[in-house]
KOLLOMI-778710 format. One line per field, with one value per residue: residue number from 1; residue in three letters; x, y, z of N, C-alpha, C in turn. Coordinates in pm, 1 decimal. Each point is the difference from the previous one (the first is absolute). Last residue first. Example, Ala and Ser with C-alpha at 12.3 -4.5 7.8 and 13.67 -1.06 7.14 Angstrom:
BEGIN
i	[2 / 1];
aa	[SER / ALA];
n_x	[1285.0 / 29.0];
n_y	[-225.0 / -572.0];
n_z	[708.0 / -7.0];
ca_x	[82.0 / -89.0];
ca_y	[119.0 / 119.0];
ca_z	[6.0 / 0.0];
c_x	[-77.0 / 90.0];
c_y	[109.0 / 120.0];
c_z	[73.0 / 0.0];
//
This chain:
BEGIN
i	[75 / 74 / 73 / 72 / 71 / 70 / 69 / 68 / 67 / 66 / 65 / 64 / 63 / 62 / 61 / 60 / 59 / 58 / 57 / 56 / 55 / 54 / 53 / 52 / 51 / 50 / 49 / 48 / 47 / 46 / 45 / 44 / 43 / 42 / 41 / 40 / 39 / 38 / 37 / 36 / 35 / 34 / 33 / 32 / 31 / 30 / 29 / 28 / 27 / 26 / 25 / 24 / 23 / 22 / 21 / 20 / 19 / 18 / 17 / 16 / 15 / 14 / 13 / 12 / 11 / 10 / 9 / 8 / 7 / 6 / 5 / 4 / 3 / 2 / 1];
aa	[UNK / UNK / UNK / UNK / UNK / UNK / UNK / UNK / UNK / UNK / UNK / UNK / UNK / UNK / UNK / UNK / UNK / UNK / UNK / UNK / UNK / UNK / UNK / UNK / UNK / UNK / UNK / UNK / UNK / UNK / UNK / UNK / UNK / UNK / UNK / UNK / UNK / UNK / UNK / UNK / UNK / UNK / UNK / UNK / UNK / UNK / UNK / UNK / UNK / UNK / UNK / UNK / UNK / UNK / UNK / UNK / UNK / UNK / UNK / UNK / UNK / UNK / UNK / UNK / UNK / UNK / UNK / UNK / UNK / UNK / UNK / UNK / UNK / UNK / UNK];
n_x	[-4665.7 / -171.9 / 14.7 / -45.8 / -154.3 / 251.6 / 243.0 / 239.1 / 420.9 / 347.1 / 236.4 / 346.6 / 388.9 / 300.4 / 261.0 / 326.3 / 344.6 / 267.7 / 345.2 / 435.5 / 331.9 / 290.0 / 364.8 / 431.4 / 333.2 / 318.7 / 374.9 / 326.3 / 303.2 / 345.9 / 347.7 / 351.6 / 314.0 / 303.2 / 363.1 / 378.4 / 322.2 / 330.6 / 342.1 / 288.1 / 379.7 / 362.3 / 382.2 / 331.1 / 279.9 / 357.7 / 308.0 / 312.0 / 321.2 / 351.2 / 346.3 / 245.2 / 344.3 / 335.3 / 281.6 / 262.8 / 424.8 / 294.8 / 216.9 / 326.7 / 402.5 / 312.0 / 210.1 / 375.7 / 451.0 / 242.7 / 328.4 / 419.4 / 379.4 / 248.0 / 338.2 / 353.5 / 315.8 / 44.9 / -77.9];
n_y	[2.8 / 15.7 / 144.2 / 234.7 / 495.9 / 438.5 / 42.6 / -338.1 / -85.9 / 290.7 / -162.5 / -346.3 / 119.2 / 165.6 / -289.4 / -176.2 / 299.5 / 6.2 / -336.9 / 36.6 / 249.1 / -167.2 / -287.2 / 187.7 / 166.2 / -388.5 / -92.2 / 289.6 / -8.1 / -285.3 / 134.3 / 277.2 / -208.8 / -160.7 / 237.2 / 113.4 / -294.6 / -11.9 / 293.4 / -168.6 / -302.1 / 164.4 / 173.4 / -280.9 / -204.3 / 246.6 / 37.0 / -375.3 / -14.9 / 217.4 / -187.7 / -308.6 / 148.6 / 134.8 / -352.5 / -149.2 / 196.3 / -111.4 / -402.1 / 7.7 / 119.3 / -378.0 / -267.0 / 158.8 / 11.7 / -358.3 / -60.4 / 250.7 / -155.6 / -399.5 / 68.4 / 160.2 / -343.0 / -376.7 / -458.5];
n_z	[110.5 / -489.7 / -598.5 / -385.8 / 36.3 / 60.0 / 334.3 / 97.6 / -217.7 / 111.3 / 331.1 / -61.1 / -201.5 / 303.4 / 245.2 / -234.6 / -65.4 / 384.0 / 28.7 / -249.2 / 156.1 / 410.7 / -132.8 / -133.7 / 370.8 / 153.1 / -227.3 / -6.6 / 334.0 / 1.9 / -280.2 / 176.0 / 305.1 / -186.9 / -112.5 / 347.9 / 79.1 / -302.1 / 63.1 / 274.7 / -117.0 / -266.0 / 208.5 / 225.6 / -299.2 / -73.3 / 328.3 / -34.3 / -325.7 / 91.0 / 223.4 / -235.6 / -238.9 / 221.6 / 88.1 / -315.6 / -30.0 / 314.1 / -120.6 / -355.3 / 107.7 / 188.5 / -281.8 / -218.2 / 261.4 / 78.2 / -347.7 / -36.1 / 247.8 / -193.3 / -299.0 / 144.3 / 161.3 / -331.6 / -254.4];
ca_x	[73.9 / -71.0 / 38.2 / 36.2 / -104.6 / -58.5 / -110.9 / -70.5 / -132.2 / -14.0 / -78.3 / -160.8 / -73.3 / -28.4 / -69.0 / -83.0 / -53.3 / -67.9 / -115.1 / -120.2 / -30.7 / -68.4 / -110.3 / -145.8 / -81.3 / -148.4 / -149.5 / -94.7 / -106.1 / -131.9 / -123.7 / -69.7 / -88.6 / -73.5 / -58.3 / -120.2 / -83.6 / -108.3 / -126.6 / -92.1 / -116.7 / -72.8 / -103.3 / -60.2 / -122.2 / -96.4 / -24.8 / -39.2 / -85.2 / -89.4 / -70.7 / -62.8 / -99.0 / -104.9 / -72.2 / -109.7 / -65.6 / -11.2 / -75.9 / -126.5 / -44.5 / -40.9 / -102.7 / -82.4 / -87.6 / -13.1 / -126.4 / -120.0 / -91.0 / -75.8 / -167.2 / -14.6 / -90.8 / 84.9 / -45.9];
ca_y	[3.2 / 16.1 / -118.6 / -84.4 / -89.0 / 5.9 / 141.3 / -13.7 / -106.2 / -3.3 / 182.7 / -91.4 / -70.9 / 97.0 / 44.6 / -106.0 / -12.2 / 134.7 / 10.5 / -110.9 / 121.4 / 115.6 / -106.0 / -74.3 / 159.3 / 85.1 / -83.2 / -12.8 / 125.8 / -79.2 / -77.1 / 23.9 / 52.0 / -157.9 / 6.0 / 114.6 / -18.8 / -129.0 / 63.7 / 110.1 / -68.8 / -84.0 / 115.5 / 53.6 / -7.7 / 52.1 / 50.1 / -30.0 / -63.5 / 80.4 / 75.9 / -83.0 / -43.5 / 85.2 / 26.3 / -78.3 / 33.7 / 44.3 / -51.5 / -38.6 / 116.7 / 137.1 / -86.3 / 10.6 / 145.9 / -25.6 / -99.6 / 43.0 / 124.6 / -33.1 / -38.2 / 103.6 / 90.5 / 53.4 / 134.4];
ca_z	[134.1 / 144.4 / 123.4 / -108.2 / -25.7 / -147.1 / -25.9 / 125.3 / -1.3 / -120.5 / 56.6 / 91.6 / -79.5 / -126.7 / 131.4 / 12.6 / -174.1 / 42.7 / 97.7 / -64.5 / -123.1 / -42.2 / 53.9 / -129.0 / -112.5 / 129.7 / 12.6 / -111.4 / -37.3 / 55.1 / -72.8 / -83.8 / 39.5 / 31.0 / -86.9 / -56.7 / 99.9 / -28.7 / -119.9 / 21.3 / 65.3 / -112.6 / -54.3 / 89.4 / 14.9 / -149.1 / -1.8 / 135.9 / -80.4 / -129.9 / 126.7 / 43.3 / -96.3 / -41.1 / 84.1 / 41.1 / -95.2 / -17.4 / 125.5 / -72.1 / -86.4 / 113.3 / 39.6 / -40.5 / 21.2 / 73.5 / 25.6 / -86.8 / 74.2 / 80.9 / -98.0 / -34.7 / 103.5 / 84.3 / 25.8];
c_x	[41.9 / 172.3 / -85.6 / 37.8 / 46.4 / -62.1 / -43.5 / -113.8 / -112.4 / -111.2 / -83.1 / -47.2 / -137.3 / -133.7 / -57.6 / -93.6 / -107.2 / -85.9 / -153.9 / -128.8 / -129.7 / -95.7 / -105.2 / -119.6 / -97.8 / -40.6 / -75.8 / -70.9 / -95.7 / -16.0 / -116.2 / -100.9 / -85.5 / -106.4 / -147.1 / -76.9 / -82.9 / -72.0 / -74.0 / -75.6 / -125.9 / -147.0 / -104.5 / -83.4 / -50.8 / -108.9 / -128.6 / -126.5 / -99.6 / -106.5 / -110.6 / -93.9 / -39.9 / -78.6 / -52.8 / -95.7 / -141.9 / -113.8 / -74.4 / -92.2 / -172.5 / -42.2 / -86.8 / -150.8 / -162.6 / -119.2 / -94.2 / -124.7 / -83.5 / -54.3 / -77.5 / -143.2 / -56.9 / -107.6 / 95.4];
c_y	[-129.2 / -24.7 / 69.8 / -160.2 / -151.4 / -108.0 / -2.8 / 147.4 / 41.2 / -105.9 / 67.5 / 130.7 / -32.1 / -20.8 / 99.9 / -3.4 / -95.8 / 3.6 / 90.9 / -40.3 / -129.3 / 101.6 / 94.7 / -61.4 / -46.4 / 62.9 / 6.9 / -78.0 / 27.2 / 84.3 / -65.9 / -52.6 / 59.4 / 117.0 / -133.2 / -53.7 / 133.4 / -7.1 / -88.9 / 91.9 / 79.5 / -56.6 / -37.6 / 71.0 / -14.6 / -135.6 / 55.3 / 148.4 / 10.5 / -85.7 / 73.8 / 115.0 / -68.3 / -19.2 / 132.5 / 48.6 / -52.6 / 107.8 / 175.8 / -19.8 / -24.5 / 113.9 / 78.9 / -81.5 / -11.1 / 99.8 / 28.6 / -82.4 / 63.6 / 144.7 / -75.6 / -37.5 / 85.3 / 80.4 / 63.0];
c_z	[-3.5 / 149.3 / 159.1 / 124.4 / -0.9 / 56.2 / -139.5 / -19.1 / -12.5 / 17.3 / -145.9 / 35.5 / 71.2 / -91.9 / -108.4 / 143.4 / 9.1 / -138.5 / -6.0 / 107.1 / -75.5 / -70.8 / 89.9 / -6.4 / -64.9 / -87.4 / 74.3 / 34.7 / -97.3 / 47.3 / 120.3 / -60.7 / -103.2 / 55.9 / 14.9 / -105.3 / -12.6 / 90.2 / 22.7 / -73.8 / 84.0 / 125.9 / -104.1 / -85.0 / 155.6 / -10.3 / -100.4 / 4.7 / 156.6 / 0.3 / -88.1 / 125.2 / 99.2 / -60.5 / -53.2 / 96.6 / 15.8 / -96.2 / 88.6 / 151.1 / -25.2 / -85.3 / 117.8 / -10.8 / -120.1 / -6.0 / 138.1 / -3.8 / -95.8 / 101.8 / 143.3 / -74.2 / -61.3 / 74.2 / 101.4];
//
């Protein structure tokens, strides 16, 4: 290998290495943001499930009240 193919080898190794590193600052980045949808989205759903659990609560405080005034279950 002469000098000349050896500074190309060189330059184009410092290119890729280079190159690399941005992909790696993109990829680095994109799942910063991946990871924070995902962390909104966790909060979300256990909002739901409170909401849900909740809601079945309250359907089944409902129900026994319904009972209770039709005859059908004593206090």
């Amino acid at each position: 290998m002469n000098e000349e193919q050896l500074e190309r080898a060189i330059e184009f190794l410092t290119q890729s290495q280079a190159d690399s590193a941005v992909r790696n600052a993109v990829i680095e980045e994109n799942f910063q943001k991946l990871q924070a949808r995902q962390d909104r989205f966790q909060d979300r759903l256990e909002e739901l499930a409170k909401l849900t659990h909740d809601l079945v609560t309250v359907a089944q405080m409902h129900s026994r009240r319904l009972d209770r005034l039709d005859g059908i279950q004593p206090y």
